[in-house]
N, C-alpha and C positions, 0 to 999 in steps of 0.2 A: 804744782802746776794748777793756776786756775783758767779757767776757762770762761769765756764772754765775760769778760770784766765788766764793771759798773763804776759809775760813780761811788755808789755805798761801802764797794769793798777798800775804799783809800782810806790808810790808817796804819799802826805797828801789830806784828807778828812774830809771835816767840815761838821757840821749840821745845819742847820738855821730853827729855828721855828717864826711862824708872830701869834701872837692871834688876838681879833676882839675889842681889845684895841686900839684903836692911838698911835701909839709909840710904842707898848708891843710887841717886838720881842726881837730872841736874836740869835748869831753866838757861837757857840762854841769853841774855840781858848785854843790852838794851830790849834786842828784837831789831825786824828786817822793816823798813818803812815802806808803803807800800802809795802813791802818788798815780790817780787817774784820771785823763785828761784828753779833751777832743784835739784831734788835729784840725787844721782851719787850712786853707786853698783858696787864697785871693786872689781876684785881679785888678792893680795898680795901674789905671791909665796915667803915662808921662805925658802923652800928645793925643790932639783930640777928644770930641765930644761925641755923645749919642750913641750911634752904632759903629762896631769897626769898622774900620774901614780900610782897604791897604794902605799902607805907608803911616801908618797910626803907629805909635810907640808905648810898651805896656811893661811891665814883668806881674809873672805869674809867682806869688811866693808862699811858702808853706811852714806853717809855723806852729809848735805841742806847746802849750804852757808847761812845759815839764825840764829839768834839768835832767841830764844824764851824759856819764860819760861814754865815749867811743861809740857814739851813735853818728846816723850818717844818713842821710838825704837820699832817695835814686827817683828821676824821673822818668815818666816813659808816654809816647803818646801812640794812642788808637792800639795801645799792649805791648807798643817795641820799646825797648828802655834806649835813650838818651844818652848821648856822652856826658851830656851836664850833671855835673852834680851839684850841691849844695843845696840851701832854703828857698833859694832864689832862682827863677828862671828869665832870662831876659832877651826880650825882641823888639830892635832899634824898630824897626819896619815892617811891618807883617804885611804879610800877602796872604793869594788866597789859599794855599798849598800848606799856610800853619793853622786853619779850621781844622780842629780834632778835638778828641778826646784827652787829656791829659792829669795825668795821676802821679800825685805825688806821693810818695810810702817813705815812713821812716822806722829805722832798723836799727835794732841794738843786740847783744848776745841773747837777749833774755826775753825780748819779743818784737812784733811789728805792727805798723799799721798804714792803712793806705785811705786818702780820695781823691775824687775825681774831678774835674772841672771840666765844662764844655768851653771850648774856643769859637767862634765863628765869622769869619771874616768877608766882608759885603765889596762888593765895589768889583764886580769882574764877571767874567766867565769860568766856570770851573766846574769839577767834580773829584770829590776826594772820597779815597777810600779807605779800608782799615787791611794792610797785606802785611803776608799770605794769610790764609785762615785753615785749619785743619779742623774736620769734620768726623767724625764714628759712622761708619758705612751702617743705617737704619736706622739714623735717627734724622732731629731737623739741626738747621742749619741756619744762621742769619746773618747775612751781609751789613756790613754795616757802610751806610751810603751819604754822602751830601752832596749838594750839588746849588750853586747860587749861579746870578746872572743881573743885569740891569733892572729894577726894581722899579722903575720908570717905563710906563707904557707899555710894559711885558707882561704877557700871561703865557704860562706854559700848557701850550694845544695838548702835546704827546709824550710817550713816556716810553720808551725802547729797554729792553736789557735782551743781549745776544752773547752765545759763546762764542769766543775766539775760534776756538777747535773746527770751528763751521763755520763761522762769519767772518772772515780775518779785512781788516780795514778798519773803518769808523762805522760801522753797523747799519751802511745807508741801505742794506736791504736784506730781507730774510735768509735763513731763517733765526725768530725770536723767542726767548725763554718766557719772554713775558713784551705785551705789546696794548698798551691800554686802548688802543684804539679796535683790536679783534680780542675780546676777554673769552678764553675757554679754560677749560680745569684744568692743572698739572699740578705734580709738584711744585712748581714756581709757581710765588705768590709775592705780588705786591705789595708792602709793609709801610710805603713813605705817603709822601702828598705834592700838590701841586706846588709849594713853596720852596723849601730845599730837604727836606728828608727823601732819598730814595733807595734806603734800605731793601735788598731781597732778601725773600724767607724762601729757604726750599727743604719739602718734608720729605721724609723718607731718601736721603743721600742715596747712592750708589758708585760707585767705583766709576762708572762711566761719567759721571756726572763733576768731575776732576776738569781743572781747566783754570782758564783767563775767562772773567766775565767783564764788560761793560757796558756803559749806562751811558745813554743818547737820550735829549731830549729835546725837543722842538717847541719855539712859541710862535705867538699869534704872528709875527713879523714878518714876511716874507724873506727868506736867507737867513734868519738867527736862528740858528741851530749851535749846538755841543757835544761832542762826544768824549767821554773821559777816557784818557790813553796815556800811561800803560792802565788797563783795568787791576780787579781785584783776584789773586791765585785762590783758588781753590783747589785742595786737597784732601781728598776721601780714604783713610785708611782704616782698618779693624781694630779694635781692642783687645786685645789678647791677656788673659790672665791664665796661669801656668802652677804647677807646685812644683816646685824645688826638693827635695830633700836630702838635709844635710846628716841624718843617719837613721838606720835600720833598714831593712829588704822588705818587701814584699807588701801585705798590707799595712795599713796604719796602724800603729800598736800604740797606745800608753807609754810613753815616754820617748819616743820617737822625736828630731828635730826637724824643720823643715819651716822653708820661705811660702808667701803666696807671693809673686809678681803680679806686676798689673805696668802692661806694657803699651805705648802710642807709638805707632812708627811717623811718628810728623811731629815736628818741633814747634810751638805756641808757646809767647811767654803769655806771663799771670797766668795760667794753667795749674791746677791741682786734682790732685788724688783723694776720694773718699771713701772710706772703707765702711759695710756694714755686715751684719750678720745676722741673719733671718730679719730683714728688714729693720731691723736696729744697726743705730748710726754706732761706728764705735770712732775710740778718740783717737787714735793712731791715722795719720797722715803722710802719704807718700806714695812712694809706687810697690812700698815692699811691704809685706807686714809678718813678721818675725815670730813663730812657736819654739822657743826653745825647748819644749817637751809637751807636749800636748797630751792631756785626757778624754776623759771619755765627753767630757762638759764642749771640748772647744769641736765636737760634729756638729754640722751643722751649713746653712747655705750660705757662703761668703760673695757678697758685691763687689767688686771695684767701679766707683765713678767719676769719671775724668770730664773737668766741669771748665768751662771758658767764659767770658763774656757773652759771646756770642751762639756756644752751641754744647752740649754735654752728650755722654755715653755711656751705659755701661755691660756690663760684663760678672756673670755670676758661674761660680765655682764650688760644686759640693765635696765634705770633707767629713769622713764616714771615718772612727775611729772606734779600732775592736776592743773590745774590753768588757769586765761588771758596772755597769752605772749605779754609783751610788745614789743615786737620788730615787732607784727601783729597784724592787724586789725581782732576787732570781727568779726565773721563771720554774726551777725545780720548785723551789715553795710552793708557787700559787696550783702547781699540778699536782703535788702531795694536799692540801688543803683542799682543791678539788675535789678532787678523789675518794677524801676523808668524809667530807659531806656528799656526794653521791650514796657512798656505801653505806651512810647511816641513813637516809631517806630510804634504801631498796631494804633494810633490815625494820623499820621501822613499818613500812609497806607490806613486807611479806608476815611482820605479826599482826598484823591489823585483818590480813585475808585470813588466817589460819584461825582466830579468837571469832571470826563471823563464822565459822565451816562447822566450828568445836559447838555453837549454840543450838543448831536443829538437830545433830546428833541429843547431844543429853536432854535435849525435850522429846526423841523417837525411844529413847531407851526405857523413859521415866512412864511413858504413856504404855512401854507393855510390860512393865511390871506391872502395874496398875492392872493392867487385863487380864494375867497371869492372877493375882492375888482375886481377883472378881470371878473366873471361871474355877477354878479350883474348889474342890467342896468336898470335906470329908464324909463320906457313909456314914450313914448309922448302925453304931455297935449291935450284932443281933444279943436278943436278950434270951429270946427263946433255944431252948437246949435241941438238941441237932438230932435226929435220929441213929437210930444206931448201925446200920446198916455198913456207916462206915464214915469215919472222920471229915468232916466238910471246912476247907479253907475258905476265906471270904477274902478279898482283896478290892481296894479300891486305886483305879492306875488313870494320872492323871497326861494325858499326851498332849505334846502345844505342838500346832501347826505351824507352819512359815506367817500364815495370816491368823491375824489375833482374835478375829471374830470366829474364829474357825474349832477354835479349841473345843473337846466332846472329852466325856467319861465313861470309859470303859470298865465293866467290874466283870472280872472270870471268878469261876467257880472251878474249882479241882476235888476231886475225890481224893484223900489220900487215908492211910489208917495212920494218922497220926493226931494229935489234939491242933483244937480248934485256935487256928493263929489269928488276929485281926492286923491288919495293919492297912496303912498309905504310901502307894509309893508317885511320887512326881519325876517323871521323865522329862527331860526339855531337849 
């Protein structure tokens, strides 16, 4: 399938298959030829010069510089398709009633193509419109409007458009959707000009806003006036898009089947369907768009936009499937990995407070040894022999206080009748 063809892409196209054989391929030869080419919408005047005119004689013809078989012609004007078929379209006589839009498309199994040609035909009174039109209730909407008249000593004074629904006749009095001669704001807005466009634009549709509209307009002339009758249908309905499902219960699972619909309750030819998803266009066209097993990849916010010549709408639908997404990590990972590095920041933290606590400790320890070894002081040995009266101990007794400056020597003296002992003793 290619898509927006070119010029560049005409030429031959082969296919080459490899299977999981040695050797087991194959190229397909010649190849598919591939021929791209504008379509062309002329118009052939038989009778008459200048500008149409009624009773002027023309065909409209449409022509692919392309050969192909079981291909086939359809015309359609202002959107309705034509009984005529073929290359050619042909009008002995035109009037004012054949001014329009006309589109030729041509069509084969394998693709299509269409343009447009404007028609406009002079020499009368008139106003033509493009019917019925169907609208999406909130969005805009444009009428598509002409309107000619004697082109001699006419100027158009005034410009009318009224609903049926409330104005029923030729529109010779209020009330008016739009009225150039009183301009206030609405919805309805004036799109054309003084000449023969008198297109209405109306924004923000409503349901109410459903009807027959018509278009009156008055020139400088005293009496020449127009009103076109029957006017143009309007039609305001919803777009509805819907999910279908064609298997499993409950929520959306992984492998799950199911439709998106995208439905118009009003009928428009040339009218298509455009699908996208999260605002990406996708290529699939229509009103249905087909999951035959959906994953976790196809969640997401799906559009439908239903698009006309004249007015478009859409319609968006979210599509939430349960499952592991491969494109991301469980979330148990990232909560064990968490976790993992928390506990190693609060382990690393609590030995960083504990090695600060450990340092003024072993420098309070080290400063009262220090004062211990500083106060301390052994007696001196006596040398002198002891009377005899009776054996004399000497003792010298070292006591440490809570406070280090505090430390004193105390030496007792005891009688005993035993020999003279010397010693040190250190109490802590």
């Amino acid at each position: 399938l290619i898509h927006n063809v070119q010029f560049s892409y005409s030429g031959k196209y082969r296919f080459r298959f490899i299977t999981n054989v040695t050797g087991g391929r194959w190229t397909g030869l010649p190849g598919a030829i591939l021929q791209v080419a504008d379509l062309k919408v002329s118009l052939i005047r038989l009778s008459g010069n200048g500008t149409l005119k009624q009773g002027d004689s023309l065909n409209l013809t449409c022509d692919v510089n392309c050969t192909q078989s079981s291909s086939q012609f359809v015309w359609s004007k202002n959107n309705e398709r034509l009984n005529t078929s073929g290359p050619v379209l042909h009008f002995p006589s035109v009037t004012m009633r054949d001014s329009g839009n006309y589109t030729c498309t041509w069509k084969t199994n394998m693709t299509s193509g269409s343009e447009t040609i404007n028609l406009l035909v002079q020499g009368g009174w008139g106003v033509n419109y493009t019917t019925p039109i169907c609208a999406v209730r909130g969005f805009n909407v444009s009428i598509p409007c002409s309107y000619s008249y004697p082109q001699q000593n006419y100027q158009v004074t005034q410009k009318l458009w009224c609903p049926v629904n409330s104005n029923t006749g030729w529109c010779i009095n209020p009330p008016y959707v739009y009225n150039s001669s009183s301009i206030t704001t609405s919805d309805f807005e004036y799109a054309g000009d003084n000449k023969s466009n008198c297109t209405l634009l109306i924004h923000n549709v409503q349901f109410s806003y459903s009807g027959e509209y018509r278009f009156r307009f008055i020139t400088n002339v005293s009496g020449d006036m127009w009103t076109g009758v029957p006017g143009a249908i309007l039609q305001v309905t919803d777009l509805k898009v819907s999910l279908i499902r064609l298997s499993g219960n409950g929520t959306l699972k992984q492998g799950d089947s199911l439709n998106l619909t995208c439905d118009m309750n009003c009928t428009q030819s040339s009218s298509q369907f455009v699908w996208s998803k999260n605002n990406e266009r996708l290529n699939p066209s229509g009103p249905v768009l087909h999951f035959p097993a959906v994953t976790v990849r196809d969640s997401g916010n799906y559009t439908c936009t239903w698009e006309t010549n004249m007015t478009s709408g859409s319609k968006t639908i979210s599509l939430l499937v349960e499952g592991e997404n491969p494109d991301h990590q469980p979330s148990w990972i990232i909560a064990v990995v968490t976790s993992g590095v928390i506990f190693i920041i609060l382990v690393l933290l609590g030995a960083a407070i504990c090695n600060r606590r450990r340092k003024p400790d072993a420098l309070e320890d080290n400063s009262k040894k220090v004062g211990e070894q500083i106060q301390v002081k052994q007696l001196p040995l006596p040398t002198e022999e002891v009377p005899q009266q009776g054996e004399v101990i000497y003792a010298s007794v070292c006591i440490k206080d809570n406070n280090l400056n505090n430390g004193r020597v105390h030496t007792e003296q005891k009688n005993e009748d035993i020999s003279v002992i010397y010693g040190t003793v250190k109490i802590n």
